[in-house]
C-alpha positions as CSV (number, residue, x, y, z in Angstrom):
1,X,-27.6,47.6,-73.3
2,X,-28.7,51.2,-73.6
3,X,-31.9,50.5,-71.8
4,X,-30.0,49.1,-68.6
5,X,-29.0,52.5,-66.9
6,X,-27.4,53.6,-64.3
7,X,-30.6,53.6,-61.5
8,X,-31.2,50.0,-62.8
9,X,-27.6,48.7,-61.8
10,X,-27.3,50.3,-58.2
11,X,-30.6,48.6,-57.6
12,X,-29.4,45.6,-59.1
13,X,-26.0,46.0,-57.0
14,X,-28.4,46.6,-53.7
15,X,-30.7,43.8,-54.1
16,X,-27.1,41.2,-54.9
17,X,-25.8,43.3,-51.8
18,X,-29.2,42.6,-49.5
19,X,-29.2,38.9,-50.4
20,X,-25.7,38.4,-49.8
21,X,-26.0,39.7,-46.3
22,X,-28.8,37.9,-45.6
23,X,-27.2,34.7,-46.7
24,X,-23.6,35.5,-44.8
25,X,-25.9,36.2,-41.9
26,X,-28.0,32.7,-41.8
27,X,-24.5,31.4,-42.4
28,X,-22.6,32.6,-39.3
29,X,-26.2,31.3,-37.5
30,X,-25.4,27.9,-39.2
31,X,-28.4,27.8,-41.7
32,X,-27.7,26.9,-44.8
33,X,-30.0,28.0,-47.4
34,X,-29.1,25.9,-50.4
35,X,-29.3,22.9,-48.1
36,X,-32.4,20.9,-47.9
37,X,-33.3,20.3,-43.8
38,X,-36.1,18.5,-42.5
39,X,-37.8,20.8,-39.4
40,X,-39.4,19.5,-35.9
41,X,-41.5,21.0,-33.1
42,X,-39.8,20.3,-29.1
43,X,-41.5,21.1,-26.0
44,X,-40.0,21.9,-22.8
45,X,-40.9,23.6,-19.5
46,X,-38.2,25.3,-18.9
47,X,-35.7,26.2,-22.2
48,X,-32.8,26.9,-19.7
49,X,-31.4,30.1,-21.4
50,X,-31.6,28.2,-25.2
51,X,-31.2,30.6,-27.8
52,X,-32.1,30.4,-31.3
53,X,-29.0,29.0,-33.7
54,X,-27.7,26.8,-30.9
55,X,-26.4,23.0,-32.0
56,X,-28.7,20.0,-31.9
57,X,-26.9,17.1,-31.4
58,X,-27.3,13.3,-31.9
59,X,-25.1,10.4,-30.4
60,X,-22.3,13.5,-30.3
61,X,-22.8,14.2,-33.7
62,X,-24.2,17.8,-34.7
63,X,-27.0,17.1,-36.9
64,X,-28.7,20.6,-37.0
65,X,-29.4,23.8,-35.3
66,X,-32.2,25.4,-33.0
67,X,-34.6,27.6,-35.7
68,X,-37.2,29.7,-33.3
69,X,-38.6,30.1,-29.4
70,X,-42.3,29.9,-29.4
71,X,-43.7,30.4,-26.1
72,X,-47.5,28.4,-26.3
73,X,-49.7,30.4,-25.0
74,X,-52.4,27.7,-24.9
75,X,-50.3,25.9,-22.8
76,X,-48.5,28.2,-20.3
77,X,-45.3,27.1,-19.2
78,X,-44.6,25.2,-22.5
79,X,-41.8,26.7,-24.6
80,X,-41.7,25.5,-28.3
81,X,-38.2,25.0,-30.0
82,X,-38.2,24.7,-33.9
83,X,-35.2,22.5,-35.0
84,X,-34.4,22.3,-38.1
85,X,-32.3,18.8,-39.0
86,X,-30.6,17.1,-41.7
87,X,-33.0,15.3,-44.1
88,X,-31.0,12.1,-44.1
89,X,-32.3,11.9,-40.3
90,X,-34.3,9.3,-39.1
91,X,-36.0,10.2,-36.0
92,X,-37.8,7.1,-34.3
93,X,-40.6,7.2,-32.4
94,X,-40.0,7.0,-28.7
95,X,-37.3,9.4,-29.1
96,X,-37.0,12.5,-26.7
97,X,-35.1,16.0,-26.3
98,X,-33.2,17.4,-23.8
99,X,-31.3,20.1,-22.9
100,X,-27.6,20.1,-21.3
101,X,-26.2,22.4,-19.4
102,X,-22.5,22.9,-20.0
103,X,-19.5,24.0,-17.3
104,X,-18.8,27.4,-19.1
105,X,-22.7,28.0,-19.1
106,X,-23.8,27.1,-22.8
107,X,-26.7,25.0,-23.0
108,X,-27.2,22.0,-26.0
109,X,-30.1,20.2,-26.9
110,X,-29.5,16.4,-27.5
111,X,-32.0,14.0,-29.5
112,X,-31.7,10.6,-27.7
113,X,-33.2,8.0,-30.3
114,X,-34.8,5.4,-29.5
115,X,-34.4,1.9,-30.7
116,X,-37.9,1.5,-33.0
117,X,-36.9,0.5,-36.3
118,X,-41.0,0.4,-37.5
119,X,-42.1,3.7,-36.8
120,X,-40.6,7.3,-36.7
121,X,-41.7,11.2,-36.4
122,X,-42.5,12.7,-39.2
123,X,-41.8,16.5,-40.5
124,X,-43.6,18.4,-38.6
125,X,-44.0,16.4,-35.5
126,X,-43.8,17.4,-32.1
127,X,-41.4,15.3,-29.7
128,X,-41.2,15.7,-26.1
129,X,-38.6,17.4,-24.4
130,X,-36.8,17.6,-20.7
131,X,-34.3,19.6,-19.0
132,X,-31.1,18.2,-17.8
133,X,-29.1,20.5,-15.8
134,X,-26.0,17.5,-15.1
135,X,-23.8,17.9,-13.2
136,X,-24.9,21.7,-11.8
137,X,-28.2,19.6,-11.1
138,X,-26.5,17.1,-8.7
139,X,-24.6,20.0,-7.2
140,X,-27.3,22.3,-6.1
141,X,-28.9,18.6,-4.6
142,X,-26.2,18.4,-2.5
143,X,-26.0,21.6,-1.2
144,X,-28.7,21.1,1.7
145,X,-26.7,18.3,2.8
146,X,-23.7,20.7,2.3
147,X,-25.5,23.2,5.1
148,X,-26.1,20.2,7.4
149,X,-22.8,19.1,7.2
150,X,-21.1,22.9,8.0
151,X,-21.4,22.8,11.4
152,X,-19.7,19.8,11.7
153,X,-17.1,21.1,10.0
154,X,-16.5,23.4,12.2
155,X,-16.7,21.5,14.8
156,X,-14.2,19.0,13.1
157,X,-12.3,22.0,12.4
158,X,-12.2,23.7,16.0
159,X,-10.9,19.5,17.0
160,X,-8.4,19.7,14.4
161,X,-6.9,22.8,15.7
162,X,-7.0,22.3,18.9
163,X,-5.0,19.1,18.1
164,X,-2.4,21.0,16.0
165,X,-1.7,23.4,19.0
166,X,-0.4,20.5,21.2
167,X,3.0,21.0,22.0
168,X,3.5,17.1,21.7
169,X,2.6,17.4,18.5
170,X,6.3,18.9,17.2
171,X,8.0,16.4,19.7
172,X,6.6,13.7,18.4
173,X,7.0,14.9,14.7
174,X,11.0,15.1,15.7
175,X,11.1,12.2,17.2
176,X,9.4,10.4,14.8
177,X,12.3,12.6,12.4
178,X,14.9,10.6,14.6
179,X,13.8,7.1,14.0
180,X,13.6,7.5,10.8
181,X,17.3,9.0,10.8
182,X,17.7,5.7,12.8
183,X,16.2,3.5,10.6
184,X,18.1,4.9,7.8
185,X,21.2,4.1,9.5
186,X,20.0,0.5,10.9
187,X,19.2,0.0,7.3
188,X,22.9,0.9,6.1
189,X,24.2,-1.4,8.4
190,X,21.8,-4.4,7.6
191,X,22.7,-3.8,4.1
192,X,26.1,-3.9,5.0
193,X,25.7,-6.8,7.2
194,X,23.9,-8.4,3.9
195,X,26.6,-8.0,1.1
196,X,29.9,-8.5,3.2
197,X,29.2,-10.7,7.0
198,X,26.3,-12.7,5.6
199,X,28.3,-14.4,3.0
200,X,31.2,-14.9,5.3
201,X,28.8,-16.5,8.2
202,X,27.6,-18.4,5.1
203,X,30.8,-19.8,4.3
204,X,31.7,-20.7,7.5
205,X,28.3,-22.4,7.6
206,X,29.1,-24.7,4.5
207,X,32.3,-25.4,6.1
208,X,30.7,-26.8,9.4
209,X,28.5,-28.4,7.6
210,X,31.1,-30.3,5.6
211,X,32.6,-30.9,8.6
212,X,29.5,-32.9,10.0
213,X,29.4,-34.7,6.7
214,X,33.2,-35.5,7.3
215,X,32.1,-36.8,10.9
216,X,29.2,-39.0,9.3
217,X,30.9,-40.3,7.3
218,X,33.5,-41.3,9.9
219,X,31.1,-42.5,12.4
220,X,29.6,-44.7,9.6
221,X,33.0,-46.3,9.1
222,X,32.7,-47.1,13.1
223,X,32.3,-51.2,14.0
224,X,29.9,-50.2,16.9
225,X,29.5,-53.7,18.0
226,X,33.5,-54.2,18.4
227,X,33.5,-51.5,20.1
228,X,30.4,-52.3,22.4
229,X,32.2,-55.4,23.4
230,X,35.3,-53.7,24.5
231,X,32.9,-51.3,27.0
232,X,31.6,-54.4,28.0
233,X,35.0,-56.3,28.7
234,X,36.3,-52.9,30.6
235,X,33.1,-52.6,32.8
236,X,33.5,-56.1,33.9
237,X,37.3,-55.8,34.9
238,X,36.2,-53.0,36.4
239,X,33.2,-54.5,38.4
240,X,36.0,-57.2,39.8
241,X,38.6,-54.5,40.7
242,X,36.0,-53.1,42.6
243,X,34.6,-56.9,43.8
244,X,38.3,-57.3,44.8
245,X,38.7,-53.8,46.8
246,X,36.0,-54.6,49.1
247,X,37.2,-57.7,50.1
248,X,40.1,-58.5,52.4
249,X,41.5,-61.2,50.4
250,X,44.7,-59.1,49.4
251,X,46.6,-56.1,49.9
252,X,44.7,-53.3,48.3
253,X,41.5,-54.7,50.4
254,X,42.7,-55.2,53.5
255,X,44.6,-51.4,53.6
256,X,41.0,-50.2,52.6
257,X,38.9,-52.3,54.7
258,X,41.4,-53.1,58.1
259,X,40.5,-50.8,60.6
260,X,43.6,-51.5,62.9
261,X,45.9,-49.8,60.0
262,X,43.8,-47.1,59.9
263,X,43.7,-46.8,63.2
264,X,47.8,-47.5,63.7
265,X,48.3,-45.0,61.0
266,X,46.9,-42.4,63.3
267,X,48.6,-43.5,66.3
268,X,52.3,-43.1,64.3
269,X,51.1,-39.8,62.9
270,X,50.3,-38.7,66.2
271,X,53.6,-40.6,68.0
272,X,55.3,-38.1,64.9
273,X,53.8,-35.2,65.3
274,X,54.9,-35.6,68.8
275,X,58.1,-36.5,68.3
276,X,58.6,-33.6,66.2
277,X,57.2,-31.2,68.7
278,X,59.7,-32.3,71.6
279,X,62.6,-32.0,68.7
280,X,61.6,-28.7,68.5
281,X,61.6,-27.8,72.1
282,X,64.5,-29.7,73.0
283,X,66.6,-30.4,70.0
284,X,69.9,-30.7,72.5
285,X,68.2,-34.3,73.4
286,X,68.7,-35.9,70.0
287,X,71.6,-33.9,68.4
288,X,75.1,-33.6,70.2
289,X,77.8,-31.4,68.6
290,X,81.2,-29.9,69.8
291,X,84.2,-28.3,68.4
292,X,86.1,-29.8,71.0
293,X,84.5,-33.2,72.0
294,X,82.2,-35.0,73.8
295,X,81.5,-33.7,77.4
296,X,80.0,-36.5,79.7
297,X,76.6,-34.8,81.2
């Protein structure tokens, strides 16, 4: 051990130091150097701001990480990603790349496999890549129709206000405010009318309607035909009480169809009425009455 001095362990302690910190720094990147990996080429037009470490995913599932940016300068406008995946991987052919853009601003690439059980990519391979911007895409369609639709806004708007500033507005709010006040109170009362007259009308109804029963039942015990022949027996004396008055066979008839008493029943009414009238004009005729006799006229 006399041979190992001190100049050969400080370089021994540097290079240990170098490779630990480049390890620690792959490792914070998400490499992992003891880890076998499986590496593929991705084109895209436009990388979107993808940076080198970022995720690559797979059905949700993180799978590997982004490598390097190449720019192809034999192609311009093509930007190669290197990805570097897990070698358990199976990437089928048919299967493309694309890159998300996230609310806070990150962007992810996602591998959308296809369904080819026969043939894959190998190591190596290129695969084809596209830029999906989500839901940032869809918004920045919509803003031209946004722009159209500003002026009627404002139009809508100016409406709207000009609506709001109607003095009827308020009164109808309060009197709206008053029916339902009103309703609240009609409701009171129809709940009141529910749970205390309601059952009293009902059992009033129940009685009435036992009463009907009662009535059936009596009219049922009725011998309508005994009683049909008694109305028929009573109409007939009555038909010859009447055949009887209008004849002048017998009293009643003659004093309702003799002329001569009616008209002798007049005369002594009158003959009274003027009897009475000269008994009041000269009552000394008829009545005579002294306190000391009769005096000879």
């Amino acid at each position: 051990m006399k041979y190992i001095t001190k100049e050969v362990r400080i370089g021994i302690a540097g290079i240990a130091a170098l490779c630990i910190l480049v390890y620690g720094i792959n490792y914070l990147k998400g490499i992992n150097m003891f880890k076998p990996s499986s590496y593929f080429y991705v084109k895209f037009q436009n990388v979107n701001g993808l940076t080198k470490s970022s995720p690559v995913f797979a059905d949700g599932f993180r799978v590997g990480i982004v490598r390097d940016l190449y720019y192809d300068y034999s192609q311009p406008g093509k930007v190669v990603a290197e990805i570097d995946v897990e070698p358990d991987l199976r990437i089928p052919k048919g299967s493309t790349a694309e890159l998300t853009t996230e609310m806070l601003g990150g962007v992810k690439m996602n591998l959308l496999l296809a369904n080819n059980p026969r043939e894959k990519y190998q190591i190596g391979d290129t695969i084809p890549g596209a830029l999906n911007n989500g839901m940032m895409e869809k918004a920045a369609a919509m803003i031209p129709q946004l722009e159209k639709m500003l002026p009627k806004l404002d139009s809508i708007l100016g409406s709207l206000n000009t609506v709001l500033a109607d003095p009827a507005i308020p009164a109808t709010l309060h009197n709206v405010q008053n029916l339902t006040a009103n309703l609240a109170v009609t409701s009171g009362q129809l709940q009141t009318l529910m749970n205390k007259d309601i059952p009293q009308l009902t059992g009033k109804l129940n009685t009435i309607g036992d009463n009907f029963v009662l009535i059936s039942d009596n009219l049922k015990e009725i011998d309508y035909a005994t009683a049909m022949q008694s109305i028929d027996s009573t109409l007939a004396n009555v038909k010859i009480i009447t055949d009887r008055l209008t004849r002048k066979d017998n009293t009643v008839g003659l004093l309702l169809n003799d002329p001569s008493l009616y008209n002798n029943l007049n005369a002594t009414t009158a003959n009274a009425a003027s009897l009475l009238e000269d008994l009041k004009s000269h009552p000394k005729r008829y009545v005579h009455f002294s306190l000391f006799g009769k005096k000879d006229k």
